[in-house]
C-alpha positions as CSV (number, residue, x, y, z in Angstrom):
1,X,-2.3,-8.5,30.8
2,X,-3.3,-5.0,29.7
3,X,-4.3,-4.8,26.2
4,X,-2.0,-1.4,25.8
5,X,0.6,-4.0,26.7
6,X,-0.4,-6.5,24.4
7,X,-0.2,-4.4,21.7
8,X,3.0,-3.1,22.5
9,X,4.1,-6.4,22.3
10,X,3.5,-6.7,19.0
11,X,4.3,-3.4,17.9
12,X,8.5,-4.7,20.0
13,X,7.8,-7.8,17.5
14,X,7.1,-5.4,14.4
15,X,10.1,-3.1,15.5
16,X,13.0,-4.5,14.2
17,X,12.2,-4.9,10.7
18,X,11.1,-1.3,10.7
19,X,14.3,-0.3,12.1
20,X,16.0,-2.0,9.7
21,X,14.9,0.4,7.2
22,X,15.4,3.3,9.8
23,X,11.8,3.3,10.8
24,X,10.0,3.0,14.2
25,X,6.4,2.8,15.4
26,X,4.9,4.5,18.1
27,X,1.9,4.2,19.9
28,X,-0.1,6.8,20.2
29,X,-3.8,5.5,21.9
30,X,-6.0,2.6,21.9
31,X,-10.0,3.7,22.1
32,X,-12.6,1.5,21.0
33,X,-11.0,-1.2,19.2
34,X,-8.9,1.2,17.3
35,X,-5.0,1.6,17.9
36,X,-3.5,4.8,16.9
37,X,0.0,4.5,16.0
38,X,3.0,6.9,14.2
39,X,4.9,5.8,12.2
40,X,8.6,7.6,12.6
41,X,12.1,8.0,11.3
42,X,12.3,6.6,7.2
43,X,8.9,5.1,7.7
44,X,6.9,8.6,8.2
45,X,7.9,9.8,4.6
46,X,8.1,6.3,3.0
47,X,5.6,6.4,0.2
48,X,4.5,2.3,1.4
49,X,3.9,3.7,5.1
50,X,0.6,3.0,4.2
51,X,0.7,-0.3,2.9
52,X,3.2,-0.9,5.9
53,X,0.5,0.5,8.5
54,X,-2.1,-2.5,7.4
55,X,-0.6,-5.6,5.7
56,X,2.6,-5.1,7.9
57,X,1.8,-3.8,11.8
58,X,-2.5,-4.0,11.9
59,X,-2.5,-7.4,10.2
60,X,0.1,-8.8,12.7
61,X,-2.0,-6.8,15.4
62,X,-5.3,-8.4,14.4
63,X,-4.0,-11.3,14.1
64,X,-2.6,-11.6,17.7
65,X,-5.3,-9.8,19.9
66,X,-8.9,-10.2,17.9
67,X,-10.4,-7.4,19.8
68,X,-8.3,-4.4,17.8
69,X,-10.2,-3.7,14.7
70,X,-8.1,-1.3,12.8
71,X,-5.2,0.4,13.3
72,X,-4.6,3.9,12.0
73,X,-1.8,6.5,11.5
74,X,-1.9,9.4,14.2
């Protein structure tokens, strides 16, 4: 599998709770280890989008493909 796909996978697991709170997450580009996502809807103006970005959707990343090292806001 793809990693682009493997992340997306994780970013469909992430999904619902962020939609939840009228959120999504995109993806925006994987280079070098480093995803690149937005963060949309409620979540883009949330003042924890931040705190969402790495304990939420990186920490669940990392944990599932070891190769990402970061993931960042587009």
């Amino acid at each position: 599998m793809e990693l682009k796909e493997k992340v997306q996978q994780v970013l469909d697991k992430v999904r619902p709770g962020l939609q939840a709170d009228g959120g999504d997450v995109e993806l925006i580009s994987i280079e070098d280890g480093v995803v690149k996502v937005a963060l949309r809807g409620a979540c883009g103006s949330c003042p924890f989008s931040l705190m969402t970005l790495k304990q939420g959707i990186e920490a669940r990343i990392k944990e599932e493909i070891p190769e990402i090292k970061e993931v960042v806001s587009a």
